[in-house]
ChimeraX commands (.cxc) that place a marker at each C-alpha (Angstrom):
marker #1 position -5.22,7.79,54.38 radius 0.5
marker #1 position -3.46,10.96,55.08 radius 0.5
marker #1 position -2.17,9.91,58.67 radius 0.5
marker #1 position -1.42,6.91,58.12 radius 0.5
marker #1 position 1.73,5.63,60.49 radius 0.5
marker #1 position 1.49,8.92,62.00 radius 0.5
marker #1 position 1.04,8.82,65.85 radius 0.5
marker #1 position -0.11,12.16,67.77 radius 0.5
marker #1 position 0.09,13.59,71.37 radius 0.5
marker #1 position -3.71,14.76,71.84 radius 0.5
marker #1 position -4.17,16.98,74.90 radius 0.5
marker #1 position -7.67,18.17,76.37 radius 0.5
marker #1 position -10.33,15.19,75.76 radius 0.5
marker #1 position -12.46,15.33,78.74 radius 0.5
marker #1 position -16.31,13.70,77.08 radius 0.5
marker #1 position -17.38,12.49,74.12 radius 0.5
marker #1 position -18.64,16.44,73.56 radius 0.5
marker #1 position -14.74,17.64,73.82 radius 0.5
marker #1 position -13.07,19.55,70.76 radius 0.5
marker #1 position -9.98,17.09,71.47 radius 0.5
marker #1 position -12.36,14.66,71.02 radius 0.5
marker #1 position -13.51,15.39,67.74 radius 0.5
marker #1 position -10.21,16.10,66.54 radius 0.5
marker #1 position -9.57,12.58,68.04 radius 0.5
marker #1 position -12.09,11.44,65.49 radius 0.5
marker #1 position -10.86,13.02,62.78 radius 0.5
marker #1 position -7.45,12.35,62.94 radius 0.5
marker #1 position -7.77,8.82,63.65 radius 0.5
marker #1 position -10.26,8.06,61.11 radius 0.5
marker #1 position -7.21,8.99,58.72 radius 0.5
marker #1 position -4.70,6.46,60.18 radius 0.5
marker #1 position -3.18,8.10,63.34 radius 0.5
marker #1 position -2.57,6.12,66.48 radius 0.5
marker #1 position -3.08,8.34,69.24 radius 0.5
marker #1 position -1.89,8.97,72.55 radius 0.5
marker #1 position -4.61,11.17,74.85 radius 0.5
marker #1 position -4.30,12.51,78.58 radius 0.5
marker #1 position -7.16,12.60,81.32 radius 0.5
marker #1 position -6.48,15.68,83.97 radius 0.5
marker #1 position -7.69,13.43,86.96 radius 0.5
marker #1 position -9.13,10.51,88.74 radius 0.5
marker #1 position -12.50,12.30,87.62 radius 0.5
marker #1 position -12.08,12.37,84.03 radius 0.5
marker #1 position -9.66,8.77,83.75 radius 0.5
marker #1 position -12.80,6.98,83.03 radius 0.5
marker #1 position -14.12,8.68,80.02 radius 0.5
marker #1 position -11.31,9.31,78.40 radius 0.5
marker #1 position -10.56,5.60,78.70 radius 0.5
marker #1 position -13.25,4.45,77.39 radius 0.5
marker #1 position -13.46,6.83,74.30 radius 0.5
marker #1 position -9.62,5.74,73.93 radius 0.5
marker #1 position -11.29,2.07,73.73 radius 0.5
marker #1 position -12.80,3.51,70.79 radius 0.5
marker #1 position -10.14,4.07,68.60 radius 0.5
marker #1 position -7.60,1.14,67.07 radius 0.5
marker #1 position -4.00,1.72,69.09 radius 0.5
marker #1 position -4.85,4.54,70.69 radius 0.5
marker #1 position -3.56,4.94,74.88 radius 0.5
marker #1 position -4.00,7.51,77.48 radius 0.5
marker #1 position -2.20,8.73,80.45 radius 0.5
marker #1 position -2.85,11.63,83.46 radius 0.5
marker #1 position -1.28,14.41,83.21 radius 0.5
marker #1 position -1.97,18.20,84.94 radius 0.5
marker #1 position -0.62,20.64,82.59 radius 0.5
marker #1 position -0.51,23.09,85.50 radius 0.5
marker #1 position 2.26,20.36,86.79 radius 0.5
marker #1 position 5.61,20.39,85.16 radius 0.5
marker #1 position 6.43,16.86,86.80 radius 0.5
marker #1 position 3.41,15.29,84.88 radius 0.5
marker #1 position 4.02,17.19,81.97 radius 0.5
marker #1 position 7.25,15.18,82.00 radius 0.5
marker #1 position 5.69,11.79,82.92 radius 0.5
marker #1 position 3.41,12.08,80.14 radius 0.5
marker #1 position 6.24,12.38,77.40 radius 0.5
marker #1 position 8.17,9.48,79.10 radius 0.5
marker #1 position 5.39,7.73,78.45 radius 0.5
marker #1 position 4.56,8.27,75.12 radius 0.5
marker #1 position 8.22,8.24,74.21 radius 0.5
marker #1 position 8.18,4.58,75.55 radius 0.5
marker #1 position 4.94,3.52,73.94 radius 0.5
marker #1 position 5.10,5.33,70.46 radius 0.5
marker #1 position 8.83,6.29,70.54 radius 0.5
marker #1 position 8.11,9.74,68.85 radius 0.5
marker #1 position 4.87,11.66,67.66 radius 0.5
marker #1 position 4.23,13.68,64.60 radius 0.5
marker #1 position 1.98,16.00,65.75 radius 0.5
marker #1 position 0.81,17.39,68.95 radius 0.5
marker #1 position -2.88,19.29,69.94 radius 0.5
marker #1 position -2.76,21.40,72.51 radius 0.5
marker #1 position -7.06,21.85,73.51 radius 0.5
marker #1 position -7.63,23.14,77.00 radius 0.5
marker #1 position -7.89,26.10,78.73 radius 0.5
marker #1 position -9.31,27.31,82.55 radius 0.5
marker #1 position -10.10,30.14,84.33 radius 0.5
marker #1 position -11.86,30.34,87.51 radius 0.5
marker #1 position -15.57,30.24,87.13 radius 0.5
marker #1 position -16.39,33.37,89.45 radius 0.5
marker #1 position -13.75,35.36,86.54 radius 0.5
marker #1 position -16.03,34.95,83.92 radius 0.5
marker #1 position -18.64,36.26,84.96 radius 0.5
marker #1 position -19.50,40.71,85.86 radius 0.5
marker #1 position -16.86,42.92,84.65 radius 0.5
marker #1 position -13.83,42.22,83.63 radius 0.5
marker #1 position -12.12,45.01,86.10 radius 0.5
marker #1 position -12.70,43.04,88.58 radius 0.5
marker #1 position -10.49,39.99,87.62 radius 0.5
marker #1 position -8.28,38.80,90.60 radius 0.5
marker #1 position -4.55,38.62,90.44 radius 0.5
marker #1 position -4.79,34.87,91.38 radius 0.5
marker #1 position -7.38,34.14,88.79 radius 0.5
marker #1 position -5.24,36.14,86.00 radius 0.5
marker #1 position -2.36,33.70,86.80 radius 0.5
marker #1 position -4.28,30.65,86.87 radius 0.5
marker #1 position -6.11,31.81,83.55 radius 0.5
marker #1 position -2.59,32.44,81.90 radius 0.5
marker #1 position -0.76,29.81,83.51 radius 0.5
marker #1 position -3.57,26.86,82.53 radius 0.5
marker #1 position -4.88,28.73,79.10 radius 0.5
marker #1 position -1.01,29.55,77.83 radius 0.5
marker #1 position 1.98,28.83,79.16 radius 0.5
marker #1 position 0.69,25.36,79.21 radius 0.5
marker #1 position 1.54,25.32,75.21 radius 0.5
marker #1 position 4.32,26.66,75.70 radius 0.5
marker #1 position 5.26,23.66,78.33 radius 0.5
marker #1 position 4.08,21.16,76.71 radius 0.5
marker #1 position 5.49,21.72,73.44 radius 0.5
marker #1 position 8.93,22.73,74.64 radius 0.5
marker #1 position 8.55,18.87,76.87 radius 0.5
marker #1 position 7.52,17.14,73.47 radius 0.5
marker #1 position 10.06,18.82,71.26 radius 0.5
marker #1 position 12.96,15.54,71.86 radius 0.5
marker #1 position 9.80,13.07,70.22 radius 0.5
marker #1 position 9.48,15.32,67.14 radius 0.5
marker #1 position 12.51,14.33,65.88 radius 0.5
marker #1 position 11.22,14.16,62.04 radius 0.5
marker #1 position 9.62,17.77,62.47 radius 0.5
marker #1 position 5.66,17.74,62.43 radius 0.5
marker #1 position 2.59,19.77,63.79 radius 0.5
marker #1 position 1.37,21.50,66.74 radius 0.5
marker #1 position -2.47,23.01,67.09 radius 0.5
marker #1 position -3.84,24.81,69.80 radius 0.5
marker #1 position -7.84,26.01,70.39 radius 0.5
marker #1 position -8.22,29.38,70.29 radius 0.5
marker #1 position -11.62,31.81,70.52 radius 0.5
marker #1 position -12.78,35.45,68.94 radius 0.5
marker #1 position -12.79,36.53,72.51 radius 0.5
marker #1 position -8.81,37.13,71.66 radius 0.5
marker #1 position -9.30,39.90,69.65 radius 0.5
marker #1 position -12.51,41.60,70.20 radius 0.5
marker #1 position -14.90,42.38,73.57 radius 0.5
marker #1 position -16.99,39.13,74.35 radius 0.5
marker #1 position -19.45,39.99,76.94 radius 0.5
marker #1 position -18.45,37.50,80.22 radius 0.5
marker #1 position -15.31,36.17,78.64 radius 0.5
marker #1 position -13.10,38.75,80.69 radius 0.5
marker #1 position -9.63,37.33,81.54 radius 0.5
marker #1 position -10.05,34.32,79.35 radius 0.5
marker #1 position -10.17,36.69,76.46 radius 0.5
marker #1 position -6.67,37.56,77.97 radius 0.5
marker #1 position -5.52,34.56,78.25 radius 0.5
marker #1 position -6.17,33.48,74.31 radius 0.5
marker #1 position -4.76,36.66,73.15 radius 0.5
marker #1 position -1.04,35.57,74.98 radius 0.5
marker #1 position -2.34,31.92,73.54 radius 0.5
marker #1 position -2.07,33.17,70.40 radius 0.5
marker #1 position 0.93,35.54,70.24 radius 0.5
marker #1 position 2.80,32.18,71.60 radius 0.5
marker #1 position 1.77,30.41,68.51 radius 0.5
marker #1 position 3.89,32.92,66.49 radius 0.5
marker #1 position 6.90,33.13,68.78 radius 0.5
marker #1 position 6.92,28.93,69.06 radius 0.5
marker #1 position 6.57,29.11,65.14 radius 0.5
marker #1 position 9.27,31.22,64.40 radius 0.5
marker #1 position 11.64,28.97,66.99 radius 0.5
marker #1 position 10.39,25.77,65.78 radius 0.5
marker #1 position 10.28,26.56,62.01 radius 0.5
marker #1 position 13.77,25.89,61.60 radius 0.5
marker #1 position 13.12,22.47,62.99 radius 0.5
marker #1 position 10.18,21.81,60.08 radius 0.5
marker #1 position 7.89,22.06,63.33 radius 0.5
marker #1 position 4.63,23.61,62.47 radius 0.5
marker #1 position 2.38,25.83,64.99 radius 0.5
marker #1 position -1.02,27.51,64.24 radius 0.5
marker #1 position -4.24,27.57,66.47 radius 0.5
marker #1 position -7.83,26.87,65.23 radius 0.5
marker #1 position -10.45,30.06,66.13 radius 0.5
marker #1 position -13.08,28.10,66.83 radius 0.5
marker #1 position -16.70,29.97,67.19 radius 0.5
marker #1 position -18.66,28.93,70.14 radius 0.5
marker #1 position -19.38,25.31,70.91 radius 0.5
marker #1 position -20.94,24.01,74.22 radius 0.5
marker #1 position -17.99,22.19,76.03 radius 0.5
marker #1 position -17.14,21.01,79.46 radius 0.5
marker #1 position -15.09,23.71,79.53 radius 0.5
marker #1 position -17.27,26.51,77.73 radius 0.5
marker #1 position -19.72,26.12,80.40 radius 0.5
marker #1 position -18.10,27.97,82.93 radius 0.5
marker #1 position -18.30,31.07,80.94 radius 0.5
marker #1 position -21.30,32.55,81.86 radius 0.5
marker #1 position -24.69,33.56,78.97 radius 0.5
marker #1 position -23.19,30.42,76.80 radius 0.5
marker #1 position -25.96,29.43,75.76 radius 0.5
marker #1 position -27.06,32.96,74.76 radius 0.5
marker #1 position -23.57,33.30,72.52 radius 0.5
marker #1 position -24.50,29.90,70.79 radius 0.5
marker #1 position -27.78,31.09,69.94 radius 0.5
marker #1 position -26.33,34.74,68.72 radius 0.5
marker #1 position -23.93,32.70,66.64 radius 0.5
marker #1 position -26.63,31.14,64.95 radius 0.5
marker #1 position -28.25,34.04,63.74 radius 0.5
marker #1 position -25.61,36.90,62.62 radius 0.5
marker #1 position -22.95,34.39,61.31 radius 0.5
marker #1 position -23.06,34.15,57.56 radius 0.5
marker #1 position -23.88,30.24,57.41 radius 0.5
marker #1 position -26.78,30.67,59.72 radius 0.5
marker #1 position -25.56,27.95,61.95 radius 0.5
marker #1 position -23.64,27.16,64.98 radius 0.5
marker #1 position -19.97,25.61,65.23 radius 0.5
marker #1 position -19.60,21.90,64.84 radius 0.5
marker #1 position -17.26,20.01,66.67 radius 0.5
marker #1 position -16.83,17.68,63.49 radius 0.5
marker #1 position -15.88,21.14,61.78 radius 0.5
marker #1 position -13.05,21.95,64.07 radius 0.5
marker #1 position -11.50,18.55,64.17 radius 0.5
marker #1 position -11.69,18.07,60.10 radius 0.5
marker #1 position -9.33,21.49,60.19 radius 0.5
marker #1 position -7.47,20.00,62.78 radius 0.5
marker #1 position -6.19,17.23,60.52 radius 0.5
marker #1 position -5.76,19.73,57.57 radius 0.5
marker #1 position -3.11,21.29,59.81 radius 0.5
marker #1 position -1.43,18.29,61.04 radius 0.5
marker #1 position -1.40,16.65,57.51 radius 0.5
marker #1 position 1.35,17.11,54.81 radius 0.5
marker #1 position -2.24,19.10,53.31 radius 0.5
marker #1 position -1.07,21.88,55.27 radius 0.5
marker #1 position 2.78,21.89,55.36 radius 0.5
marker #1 position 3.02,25.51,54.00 radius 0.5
marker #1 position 1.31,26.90,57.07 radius 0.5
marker #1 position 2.43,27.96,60.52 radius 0.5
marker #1 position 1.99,30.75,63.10 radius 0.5
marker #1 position -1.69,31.25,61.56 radius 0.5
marker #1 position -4.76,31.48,63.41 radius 0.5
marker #1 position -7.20,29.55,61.18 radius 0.5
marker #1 position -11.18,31.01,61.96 radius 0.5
marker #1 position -13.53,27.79,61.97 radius 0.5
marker #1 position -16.88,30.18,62.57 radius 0.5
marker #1 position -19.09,30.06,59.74 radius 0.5
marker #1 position -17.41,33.37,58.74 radius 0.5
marker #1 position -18.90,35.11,62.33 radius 0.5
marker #1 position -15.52,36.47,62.54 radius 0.5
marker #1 position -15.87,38.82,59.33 radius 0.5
marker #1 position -18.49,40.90,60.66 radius 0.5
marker #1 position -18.66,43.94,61.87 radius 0.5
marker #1 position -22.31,44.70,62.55 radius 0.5
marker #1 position -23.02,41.49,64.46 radius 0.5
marker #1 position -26.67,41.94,65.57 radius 0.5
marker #1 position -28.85,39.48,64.50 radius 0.5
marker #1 position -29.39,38.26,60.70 radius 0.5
marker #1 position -32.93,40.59,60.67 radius 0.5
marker #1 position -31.33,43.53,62.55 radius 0.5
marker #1 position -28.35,42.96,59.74 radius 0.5
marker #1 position -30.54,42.75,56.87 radius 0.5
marker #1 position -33.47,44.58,57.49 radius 0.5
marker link #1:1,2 radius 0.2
marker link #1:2,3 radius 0.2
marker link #1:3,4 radius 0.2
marker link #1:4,5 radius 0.2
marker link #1:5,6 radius 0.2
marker link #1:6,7 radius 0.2
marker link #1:7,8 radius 0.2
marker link #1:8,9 radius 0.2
marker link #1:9,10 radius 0.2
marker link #1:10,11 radius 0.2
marker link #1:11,12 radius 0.2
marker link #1:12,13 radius 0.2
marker link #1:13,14 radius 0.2
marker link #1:14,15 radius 0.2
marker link #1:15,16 radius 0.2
marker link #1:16,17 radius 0.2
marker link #1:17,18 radius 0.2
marker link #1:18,19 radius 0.2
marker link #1:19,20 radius 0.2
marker link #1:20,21 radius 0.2
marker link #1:21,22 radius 0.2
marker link #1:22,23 radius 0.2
marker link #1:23,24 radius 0.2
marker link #1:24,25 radius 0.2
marker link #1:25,26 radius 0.2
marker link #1:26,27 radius 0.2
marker link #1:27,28 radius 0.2
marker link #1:28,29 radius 0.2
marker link #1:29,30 radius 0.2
marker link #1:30,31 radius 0.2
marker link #1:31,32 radius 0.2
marker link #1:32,33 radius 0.2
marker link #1:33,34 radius 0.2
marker link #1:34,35 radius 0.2
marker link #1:35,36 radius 0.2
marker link #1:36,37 radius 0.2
marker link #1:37,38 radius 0.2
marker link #1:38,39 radius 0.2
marker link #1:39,40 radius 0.2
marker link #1:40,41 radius 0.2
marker link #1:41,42 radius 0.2
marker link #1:42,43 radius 0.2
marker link #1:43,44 radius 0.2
marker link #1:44,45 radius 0.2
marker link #1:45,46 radius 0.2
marker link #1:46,47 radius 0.2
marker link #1:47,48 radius 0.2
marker link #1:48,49 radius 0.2
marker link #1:49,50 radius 0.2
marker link #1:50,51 radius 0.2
marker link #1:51,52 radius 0.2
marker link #1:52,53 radius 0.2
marker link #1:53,54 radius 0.2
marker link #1:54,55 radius 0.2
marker link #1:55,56 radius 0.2
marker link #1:56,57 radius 0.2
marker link #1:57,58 radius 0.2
marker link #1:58,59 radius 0.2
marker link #1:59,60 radius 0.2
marker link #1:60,61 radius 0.2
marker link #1:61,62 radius 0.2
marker link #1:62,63 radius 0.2
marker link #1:63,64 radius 0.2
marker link #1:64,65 radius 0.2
marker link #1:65,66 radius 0.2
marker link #1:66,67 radius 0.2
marker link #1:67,68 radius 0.2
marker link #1:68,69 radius 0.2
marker link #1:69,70 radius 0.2
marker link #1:70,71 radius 0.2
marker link #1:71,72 radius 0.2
marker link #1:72,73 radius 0.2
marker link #1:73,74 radius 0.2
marker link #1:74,75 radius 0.2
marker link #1:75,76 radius 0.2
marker link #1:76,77 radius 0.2
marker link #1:77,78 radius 0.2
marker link #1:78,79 radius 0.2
marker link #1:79,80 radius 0.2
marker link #1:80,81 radius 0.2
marker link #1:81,82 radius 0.2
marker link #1:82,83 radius 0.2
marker link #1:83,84 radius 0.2
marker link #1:84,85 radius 0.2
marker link #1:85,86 radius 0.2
marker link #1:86,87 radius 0.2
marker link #1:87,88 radius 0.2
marker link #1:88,89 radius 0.2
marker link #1:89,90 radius 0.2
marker link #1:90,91 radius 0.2
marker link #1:91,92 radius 0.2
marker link #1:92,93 radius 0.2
marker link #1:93,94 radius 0.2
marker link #1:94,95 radius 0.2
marker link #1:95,96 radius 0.2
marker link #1:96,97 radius 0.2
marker link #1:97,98 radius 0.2
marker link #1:98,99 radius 0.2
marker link #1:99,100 radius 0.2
marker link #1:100,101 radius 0.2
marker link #1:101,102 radius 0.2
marker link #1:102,103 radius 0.2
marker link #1:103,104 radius 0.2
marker link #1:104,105 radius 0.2
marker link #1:105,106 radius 0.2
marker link #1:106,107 radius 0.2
marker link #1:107,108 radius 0.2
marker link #1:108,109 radius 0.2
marker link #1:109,110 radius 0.2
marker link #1:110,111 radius 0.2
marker link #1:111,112 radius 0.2
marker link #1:112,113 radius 0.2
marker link #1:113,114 radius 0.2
marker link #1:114,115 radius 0.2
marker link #1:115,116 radius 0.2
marker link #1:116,117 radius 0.2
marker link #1:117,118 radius 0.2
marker link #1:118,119 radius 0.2
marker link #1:119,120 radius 0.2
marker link #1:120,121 radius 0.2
marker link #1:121,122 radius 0.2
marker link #1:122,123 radius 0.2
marker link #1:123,124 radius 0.2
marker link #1:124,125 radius 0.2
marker link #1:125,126 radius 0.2
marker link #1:126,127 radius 0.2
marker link #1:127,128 radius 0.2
marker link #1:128,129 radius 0.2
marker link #1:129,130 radius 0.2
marker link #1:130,131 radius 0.2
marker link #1:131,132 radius 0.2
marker link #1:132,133 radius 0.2
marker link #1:133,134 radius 0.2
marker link #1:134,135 radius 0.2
marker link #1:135,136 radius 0.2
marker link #1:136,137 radius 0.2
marker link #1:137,138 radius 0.2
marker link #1:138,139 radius 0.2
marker link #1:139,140 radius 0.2
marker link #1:140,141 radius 0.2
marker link #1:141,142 radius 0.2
marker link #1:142,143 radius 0.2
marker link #1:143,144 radius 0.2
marker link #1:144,145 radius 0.2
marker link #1:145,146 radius 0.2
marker link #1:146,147 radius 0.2
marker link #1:147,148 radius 0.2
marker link #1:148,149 radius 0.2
marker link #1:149,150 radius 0.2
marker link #1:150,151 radius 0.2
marker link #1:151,152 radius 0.2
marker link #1:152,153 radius 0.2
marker link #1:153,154 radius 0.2
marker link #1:154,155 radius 0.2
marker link #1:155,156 radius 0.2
marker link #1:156,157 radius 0.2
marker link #1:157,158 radius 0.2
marker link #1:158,159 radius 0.2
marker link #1:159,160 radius 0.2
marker link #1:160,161 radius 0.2
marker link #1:161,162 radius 0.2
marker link #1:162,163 radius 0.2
marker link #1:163,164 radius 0.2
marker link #1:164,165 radius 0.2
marker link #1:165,166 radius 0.2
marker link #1:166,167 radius 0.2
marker link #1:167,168 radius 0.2
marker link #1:168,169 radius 0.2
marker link #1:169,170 radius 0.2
marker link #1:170,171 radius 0.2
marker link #1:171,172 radius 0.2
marker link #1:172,173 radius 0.2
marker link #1:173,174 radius 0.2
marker link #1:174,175 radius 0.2
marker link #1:175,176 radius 0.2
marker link #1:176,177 radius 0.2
marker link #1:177,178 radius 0.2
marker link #1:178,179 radius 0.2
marker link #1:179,180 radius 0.2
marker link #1:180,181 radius 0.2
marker link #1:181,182 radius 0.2
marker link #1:182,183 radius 0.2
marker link #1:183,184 radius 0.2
marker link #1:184,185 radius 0.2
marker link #1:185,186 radius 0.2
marker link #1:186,187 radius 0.2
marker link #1:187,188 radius 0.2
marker link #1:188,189 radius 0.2
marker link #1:189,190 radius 0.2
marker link #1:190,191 radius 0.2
marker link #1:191,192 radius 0.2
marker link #1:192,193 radius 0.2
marker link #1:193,194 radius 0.2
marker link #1:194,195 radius 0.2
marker link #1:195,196 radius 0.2
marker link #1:196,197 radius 0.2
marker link #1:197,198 radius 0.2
marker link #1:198,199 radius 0.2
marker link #1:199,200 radius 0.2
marker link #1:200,201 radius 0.2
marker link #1:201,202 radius 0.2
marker link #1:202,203 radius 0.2
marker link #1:203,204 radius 0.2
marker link #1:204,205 radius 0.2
marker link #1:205,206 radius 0.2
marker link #1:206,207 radius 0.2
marker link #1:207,208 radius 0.2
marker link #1:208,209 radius 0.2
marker link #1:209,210 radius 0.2
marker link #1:210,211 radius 0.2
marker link #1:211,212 radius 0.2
marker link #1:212,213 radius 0.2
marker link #1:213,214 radius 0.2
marker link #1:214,215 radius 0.2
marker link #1:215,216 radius 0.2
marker link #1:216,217 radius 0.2
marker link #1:217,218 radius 0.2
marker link #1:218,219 radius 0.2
marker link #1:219,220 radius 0.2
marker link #1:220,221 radius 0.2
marker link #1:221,222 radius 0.2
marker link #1:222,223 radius 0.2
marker link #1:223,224 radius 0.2
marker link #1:224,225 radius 0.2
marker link #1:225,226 radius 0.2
marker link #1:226,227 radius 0.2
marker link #1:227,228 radius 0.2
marker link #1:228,229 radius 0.2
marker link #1:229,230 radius 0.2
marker link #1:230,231 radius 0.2
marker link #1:231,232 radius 0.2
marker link #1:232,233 radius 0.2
marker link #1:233,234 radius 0.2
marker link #1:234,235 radius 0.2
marker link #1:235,236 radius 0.2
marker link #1:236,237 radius 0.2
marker link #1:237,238 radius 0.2
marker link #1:238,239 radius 0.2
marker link #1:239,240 radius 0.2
marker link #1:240,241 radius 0.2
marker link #1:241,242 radius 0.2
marker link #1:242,243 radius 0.2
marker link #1:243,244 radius 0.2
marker link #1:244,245 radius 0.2
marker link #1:245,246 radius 0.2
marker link #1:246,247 radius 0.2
marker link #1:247,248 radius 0.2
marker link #1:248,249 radius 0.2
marker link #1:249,250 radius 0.2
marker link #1:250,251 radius 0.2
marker link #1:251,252 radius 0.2
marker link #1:252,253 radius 0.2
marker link #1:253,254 radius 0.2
marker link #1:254,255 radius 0.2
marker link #1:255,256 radius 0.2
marker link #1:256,257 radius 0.2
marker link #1:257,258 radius 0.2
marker link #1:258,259 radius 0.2
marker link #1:259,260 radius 0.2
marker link #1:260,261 radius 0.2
marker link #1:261,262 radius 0.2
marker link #1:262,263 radius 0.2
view
């Protein structure tokens, strides 16, 4: 097994349907113990019970908008697993009412929140999990298209994964020296907890489907199989990428439909 003895920090699982959660899978399924978080009372159950799941694996609050339980959480896993080889980093928030009309009319408190909950929390967290990665290892964050390009509806959250990912490179190039890995998985759309907030996502699913060269949506199972590529010695050459887990959607540049494409 290619994790095997490794333990990892996984950040983000809030259902069964969760990215984290299928990188959960993944991971574990190749050895790792694991080490998850639930955001609230709200979420403590599920996450509990999917941690039930998997052999050795714990879980622990922790709000990464919260500095103090950013810290709690480490103490935590530095007492149960001592240190971690790799850390995921799979969240990301903006206030529903931002996602939705133009993207001119994003509020300065829902920027902030959208920045503060979609990117500086990697930088937090990593920075707070830095003194457990004593032997170097991997960090992997969830990124989206949106960063790069115009996604109808995904406004300031678009924003917010564009800073996401410039912070992979900057954390790469600080942490390299420490054989500390950091890239970020562009995932194409998948139907989350989170996703649902942004509004016509069933409509991008569906588009996705249709003008992306393997004429099929996004798996989770996809996503979470490149997730343990990354944090494996598989991919030890690689940091400060962004790694495109889409079908190939984000090659195109025509992206009507596969008829309005070929026809």
């Amino acid at each position: 097994m290619f994790l095997q003895g490794k333990k990892g920090l996984i950040i983000g699982v809030a259902n069964k349907h969760s990215i984290a959660w299928a990188i959960a899978q993944s991971v574990a399924g190749q050895g790792a113990q694991l080490f998850l978080n639930y955001q609230n009372e709200r979420l403590k159950q599920n996450v509990e019970e999917l941690a039930a799941t998997l052999p050795g694996a714990k879980s622990f609050p922790c709000d990464v908008s919260q500095d103090g339980e950013i810290a709690s959480l480490m103490q935590q896993v530095q007492k149960d697993f001592g240190q971690i080889d790799f850390l995921v980093h799979s969240l990301a928030f903006a206030p529903r009412e931002e996602l939705s009309g133009q993207f001119v009319n994003t509020t300065r408190q829902g920027f902030a929140m959208a920045l503060d909950i979609s990117a500086y929390s990697l930088v937090a967290v990593t920075k707070a999990a830095l003194p457990l990665m004593t032997e170097g290892g991997s960090v992997v964050t969830l990124t989206y298209l949106g960063s790069e390009r115009v996604v109808p509806h995904y406004n300031v959250m678009g924003v917010a994964k564009a800073a996401l990912e410039s912070s992979v490179r900057y954390l790469a190039y600080d942490l390299g020296p420490l054989n500390i890995r950091v890239n970020a998985i562009s995932a194409g759309p998948i139907k989350t907890l989170a996703a649902r907030g942004v509004s016509g996502i069933t409509k991008m699913v569906d588009h996705h489907k249709e003008a992306a060269p393997l004429r099929r949506a996004t798996e989770q199972g996809e996503v979470g199989d490149t997730a343990l590529f990354l944090v494996s010695s598989l991919g030890r050459g690689i940091t400060g990428e962004v790694i495109y887990v889409d079908g190939g959607f984000n090659i195109l540049g025509m992206v009507g439909s596969a008829d309005q494409v070929n026809g």
